[in-house]
C-alpha positions as CSV (number, residue, x, y, z in Angstrom):
1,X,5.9,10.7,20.0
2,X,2.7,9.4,21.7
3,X,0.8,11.7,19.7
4,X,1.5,9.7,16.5
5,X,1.7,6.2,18.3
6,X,-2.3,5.6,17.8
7,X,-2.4,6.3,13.7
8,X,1.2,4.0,13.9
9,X,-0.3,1.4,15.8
10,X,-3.9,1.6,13.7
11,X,-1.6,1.9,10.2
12,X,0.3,-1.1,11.1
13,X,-2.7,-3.1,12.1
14,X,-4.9,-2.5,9.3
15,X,-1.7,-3.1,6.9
16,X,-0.9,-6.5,8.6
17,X,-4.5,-7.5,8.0
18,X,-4.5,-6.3,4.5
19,X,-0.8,-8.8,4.2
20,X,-2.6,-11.7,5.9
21,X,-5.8,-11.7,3.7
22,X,-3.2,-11.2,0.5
23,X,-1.3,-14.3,1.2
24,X,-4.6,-16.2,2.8
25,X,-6.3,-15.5,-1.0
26,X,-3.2,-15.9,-3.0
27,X,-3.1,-19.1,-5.0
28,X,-0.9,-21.1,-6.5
29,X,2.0,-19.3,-8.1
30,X,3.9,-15.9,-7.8
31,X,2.9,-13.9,-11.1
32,X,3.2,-10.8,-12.4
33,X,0.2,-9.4,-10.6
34,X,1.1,-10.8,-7.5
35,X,4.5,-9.2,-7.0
36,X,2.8,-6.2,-8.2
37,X,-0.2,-5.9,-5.7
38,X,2.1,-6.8,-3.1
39,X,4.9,-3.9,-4.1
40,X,1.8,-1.6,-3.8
41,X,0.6,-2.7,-0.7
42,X,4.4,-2.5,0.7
43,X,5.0,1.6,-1.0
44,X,1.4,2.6,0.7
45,X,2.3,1.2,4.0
46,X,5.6,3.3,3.8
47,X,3.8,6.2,2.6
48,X,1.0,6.1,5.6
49,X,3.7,5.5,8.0
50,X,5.9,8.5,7.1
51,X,2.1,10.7,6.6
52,X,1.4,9.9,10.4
53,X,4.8,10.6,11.5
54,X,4.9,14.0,9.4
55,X,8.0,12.9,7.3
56,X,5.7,13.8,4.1
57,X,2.7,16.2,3.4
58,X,-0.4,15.6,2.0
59,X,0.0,16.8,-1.4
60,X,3.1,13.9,-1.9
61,X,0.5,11.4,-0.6
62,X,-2.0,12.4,-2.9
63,X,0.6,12.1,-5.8
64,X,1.8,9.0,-4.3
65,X,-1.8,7.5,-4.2
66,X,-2.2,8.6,-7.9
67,X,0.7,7.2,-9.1
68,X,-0.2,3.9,-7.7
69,X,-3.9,4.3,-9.0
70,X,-2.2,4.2,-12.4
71,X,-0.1,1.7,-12.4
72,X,-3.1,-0.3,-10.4
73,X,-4.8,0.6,-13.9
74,X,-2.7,0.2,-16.1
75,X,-1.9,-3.9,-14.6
76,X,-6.1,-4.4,-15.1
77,X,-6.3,-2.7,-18.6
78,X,-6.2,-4.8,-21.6
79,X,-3.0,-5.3,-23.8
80,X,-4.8,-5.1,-27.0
């Protein structure tokens, strides 16, 4: 156990400043984008957390990452 509480304690501190400059930026509403970047802030704090604790390997993180790199795409591509 206190060979995984430094990449714990470092996951949940750079994940809590990536929350507080999300709602610092954030204006005015709660749109489609917003609860989107959020949910994928929330799924790749999860998946670091169960990475450094050895609940998941690397190639499930990778296909994690990807997945969320796509739908991260598909959010900023146009609809026409």
């Amino acid at each position: 156990m206190t060979d995984t509480l430094g990449p714990l304690i470092a996951t949940t501190l750079i994940f809590g400043g990536v929350l507080f400059g999300f709602f610092k930026t954030k204006t005015d509403g709660w749109g489609r984008y917003t609860s989107a970047l959020l949910l994928l802030i929330l799924v790749l704090y999860v998946a670091a957390m169960a990475f450094a604790y050895g609940r998941i390997d690397w190639p499930s993180v990778s296909g994690l990452l990807l997945a969320i790199a796509g739908y991260a795409a598909g959010l900023a591509s146009s609809k026409e």
